[in-house]
TIVO-2410 file (N, C-alpha, C; in nm, 3 decimals):
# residues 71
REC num residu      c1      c2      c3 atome chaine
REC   1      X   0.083  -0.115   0.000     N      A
REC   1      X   0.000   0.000   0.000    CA      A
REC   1      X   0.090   0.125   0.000     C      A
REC   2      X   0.048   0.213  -0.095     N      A
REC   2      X   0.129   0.357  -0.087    CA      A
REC   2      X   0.062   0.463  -0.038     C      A
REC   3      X   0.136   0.536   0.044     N      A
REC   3      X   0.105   0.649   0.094    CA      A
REC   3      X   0.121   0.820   0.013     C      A
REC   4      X  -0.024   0.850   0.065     N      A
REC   4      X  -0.036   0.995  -0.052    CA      A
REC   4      X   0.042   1.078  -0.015     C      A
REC   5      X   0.126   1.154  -0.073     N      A
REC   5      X   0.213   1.249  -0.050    CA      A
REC   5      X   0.068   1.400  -0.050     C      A
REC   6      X   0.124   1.461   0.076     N      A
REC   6      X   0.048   1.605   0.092    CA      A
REC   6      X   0.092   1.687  -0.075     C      A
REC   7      X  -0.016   1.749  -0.045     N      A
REC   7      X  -0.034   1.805  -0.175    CA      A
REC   7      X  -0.058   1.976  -0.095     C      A
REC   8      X   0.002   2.116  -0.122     N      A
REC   8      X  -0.010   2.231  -0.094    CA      A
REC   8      X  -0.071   2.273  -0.214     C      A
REC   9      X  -0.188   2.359  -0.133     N      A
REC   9      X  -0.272   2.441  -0.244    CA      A
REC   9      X  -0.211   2.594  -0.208     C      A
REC  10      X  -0.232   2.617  -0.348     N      A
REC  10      X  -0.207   2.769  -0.348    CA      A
REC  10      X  -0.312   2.853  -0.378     C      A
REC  11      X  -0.320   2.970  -0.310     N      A
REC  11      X  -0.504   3.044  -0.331    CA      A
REC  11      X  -0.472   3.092  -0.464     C      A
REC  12      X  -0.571   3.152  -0.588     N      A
REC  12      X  -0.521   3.142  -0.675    CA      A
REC  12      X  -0.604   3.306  -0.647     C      A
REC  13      X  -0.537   3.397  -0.767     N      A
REC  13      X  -0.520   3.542  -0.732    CA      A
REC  13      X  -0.713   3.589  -0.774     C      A
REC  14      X  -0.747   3.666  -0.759     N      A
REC  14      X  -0.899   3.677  -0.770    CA      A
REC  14      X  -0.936   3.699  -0.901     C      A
REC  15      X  -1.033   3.651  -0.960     N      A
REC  15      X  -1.052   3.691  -1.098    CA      A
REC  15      X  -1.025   3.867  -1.136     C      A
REC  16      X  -1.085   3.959  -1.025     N      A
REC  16      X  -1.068   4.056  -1.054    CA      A
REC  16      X  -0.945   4.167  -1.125     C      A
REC  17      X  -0.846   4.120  -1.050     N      A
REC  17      X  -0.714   4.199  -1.047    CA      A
REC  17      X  -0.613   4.061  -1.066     C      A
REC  18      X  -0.490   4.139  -1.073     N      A
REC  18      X  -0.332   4.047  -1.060    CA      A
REC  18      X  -0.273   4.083  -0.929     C      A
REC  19      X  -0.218   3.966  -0.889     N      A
REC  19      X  -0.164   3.987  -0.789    CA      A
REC  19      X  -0.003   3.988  -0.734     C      A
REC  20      X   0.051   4.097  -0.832     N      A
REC  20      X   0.191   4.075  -0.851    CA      A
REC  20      X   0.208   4.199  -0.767     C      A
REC  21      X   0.349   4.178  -0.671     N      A
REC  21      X   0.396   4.206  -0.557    CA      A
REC  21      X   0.521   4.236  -0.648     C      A
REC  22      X   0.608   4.333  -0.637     N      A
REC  22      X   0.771   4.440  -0.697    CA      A
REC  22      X   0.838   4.433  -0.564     C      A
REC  23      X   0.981   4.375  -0.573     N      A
REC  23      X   1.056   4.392  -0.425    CA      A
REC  23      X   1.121   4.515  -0.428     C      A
REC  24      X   1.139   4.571  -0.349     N      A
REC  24      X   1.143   4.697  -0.296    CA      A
REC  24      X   1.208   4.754  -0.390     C      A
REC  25      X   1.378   4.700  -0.438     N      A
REC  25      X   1.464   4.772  -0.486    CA      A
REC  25      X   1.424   4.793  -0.650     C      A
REC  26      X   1.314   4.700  -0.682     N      A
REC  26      X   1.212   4.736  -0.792    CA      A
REC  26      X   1.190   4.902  -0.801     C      A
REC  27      X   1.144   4.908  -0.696     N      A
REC  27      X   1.079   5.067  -0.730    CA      A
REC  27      X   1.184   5.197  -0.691     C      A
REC  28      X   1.295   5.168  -0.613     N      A
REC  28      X   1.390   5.255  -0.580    CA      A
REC  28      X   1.489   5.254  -0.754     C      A
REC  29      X   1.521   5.177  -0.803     N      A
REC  29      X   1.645   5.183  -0.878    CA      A
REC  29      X   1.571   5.245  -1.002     C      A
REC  30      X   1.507   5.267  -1.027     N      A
REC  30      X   1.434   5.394  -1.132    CA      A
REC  30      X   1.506   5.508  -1.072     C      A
REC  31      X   1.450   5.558  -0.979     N      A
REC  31      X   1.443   5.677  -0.909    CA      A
REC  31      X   1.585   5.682  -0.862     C      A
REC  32      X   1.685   5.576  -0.845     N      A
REC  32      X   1.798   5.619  -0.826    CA      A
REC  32      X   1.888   5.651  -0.952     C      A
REC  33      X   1.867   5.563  -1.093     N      A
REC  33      X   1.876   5.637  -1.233    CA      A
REC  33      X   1.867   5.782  -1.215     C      A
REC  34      X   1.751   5.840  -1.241     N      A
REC  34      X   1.684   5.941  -1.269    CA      A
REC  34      X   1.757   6.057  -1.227     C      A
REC  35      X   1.809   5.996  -1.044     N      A
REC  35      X   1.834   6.136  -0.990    CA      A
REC  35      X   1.993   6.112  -1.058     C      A
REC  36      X   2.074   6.013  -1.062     N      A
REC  36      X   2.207   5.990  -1.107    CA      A
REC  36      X   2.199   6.099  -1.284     C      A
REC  37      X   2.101   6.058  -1.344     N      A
REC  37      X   2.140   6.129  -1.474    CA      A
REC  37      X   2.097   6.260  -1.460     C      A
REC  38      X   2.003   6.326  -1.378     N      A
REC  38      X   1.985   6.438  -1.317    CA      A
REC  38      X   2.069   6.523  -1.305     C      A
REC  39      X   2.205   6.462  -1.187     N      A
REC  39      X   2.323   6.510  -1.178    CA      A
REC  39      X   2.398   6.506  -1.253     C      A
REC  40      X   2.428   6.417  -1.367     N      A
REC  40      X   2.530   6.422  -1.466    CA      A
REC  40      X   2.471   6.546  -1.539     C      A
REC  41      X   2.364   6.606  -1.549     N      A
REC  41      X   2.334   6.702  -1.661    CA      A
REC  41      X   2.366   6.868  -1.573     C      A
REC  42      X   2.326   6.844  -1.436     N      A
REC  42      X   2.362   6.954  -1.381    CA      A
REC  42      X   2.509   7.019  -1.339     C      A
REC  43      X   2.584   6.843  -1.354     N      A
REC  43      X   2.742   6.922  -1.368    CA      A
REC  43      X   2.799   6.943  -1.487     C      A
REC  44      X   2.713   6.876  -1.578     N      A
REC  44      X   2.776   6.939  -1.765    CA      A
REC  44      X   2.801   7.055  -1.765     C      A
REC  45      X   2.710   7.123  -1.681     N      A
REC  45      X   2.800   7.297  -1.724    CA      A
REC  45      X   2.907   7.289  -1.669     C      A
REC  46      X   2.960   7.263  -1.598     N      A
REC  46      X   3.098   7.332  -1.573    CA      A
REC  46      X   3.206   7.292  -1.643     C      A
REC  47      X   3.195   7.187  -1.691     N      A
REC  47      X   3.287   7.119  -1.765    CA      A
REC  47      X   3.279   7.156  -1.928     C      A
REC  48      X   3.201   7.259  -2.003     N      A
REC  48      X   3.189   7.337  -2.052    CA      A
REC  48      X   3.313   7.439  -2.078     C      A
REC  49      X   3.350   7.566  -2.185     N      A
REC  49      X   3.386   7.658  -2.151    CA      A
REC  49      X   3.320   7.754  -2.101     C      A
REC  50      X   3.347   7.898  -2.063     N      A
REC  50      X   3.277   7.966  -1.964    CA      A
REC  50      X   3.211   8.045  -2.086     C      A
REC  51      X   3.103   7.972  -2.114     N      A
REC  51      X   2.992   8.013  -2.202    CA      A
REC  51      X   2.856   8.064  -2.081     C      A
REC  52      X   2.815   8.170  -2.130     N      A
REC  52      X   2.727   8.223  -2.024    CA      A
REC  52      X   2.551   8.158  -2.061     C      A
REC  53      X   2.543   8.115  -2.195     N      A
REC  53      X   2.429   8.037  -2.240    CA      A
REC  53      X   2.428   7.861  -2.147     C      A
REC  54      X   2.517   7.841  -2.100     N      A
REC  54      X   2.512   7.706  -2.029    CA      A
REC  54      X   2.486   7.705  -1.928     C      A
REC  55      X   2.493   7.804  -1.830     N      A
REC  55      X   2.464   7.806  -1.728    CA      A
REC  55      X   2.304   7.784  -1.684     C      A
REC  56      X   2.220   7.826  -1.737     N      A
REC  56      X   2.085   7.790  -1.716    CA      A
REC  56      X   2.025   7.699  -1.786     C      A
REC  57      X   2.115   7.623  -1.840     N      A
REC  57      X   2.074   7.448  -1.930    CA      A
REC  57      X   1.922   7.375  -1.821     C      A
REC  58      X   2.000   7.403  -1.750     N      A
REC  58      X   1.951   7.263  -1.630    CA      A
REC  58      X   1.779   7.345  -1.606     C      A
REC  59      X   1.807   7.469  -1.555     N      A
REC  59      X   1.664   7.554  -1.531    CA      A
REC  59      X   1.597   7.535  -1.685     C      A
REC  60      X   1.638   7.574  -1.803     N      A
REC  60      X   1.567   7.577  -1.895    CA      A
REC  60      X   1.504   7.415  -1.884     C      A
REC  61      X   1.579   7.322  -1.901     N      A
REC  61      X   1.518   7.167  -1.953    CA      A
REC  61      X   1.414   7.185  -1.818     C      A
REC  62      X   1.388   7.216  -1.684     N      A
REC  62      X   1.294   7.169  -1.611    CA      A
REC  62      X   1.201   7.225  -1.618     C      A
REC  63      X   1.199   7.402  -1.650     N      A
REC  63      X   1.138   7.487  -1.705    CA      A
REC  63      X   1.034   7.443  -1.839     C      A
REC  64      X   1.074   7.385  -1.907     N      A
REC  64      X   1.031   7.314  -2.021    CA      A
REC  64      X   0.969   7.180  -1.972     C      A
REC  65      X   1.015   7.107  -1.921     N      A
REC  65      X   0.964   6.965  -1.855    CA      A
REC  65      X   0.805   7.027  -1.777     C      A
REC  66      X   0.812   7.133  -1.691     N      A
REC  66      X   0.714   7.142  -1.667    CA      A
REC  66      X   0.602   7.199  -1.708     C      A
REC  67      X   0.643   7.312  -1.820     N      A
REC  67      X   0.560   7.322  -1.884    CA      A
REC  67      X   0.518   7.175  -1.962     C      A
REC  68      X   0.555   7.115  -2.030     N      A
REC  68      X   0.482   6.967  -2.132    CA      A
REC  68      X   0.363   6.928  -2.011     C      A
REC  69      X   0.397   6.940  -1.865     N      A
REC  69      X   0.343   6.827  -1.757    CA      A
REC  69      X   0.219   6.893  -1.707     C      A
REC  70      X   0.189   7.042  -1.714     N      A
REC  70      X   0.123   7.110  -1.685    CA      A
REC  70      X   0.035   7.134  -1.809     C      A
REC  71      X   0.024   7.128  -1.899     N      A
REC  71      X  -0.096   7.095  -2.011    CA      A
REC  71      X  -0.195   7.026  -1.972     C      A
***
């Protein structure tokens, strides 16, 4: 005679929605990109010559970013 091996059920996710769970560093390493290329653009000016049009690179692109976001 053989014996039944247990069997684990798994609840299965609700018809409604998905039930997918992101581990943490999921949602940080965007946002740690973002601010990293952030900074690479805000020290491009200096590494520039002393052009007086570069200096407000960084204000213009956010200046602009927020205008597109504010429409």
């Amino acid at each position: 005679m053989t014996a039944h091996a247990p069997t684990r059920h798994t609840p299965r996710p609700a018809a409604g929605g998905a039930d997918a769970r992101l581990p943490w560093w999921a949602a940080v390493l965007p946002v740690i990109a973002f601010a990293a290329l952030l900074a690479l653009l805000a020290c491009a000016g200096g590494a520039e010559a002393a052009d007086a049009g570069s200096q407000g690179y960084l204000a213009d692109l956010l200046g602009r970013l927020w205008e597109l976001l504010s429409r």
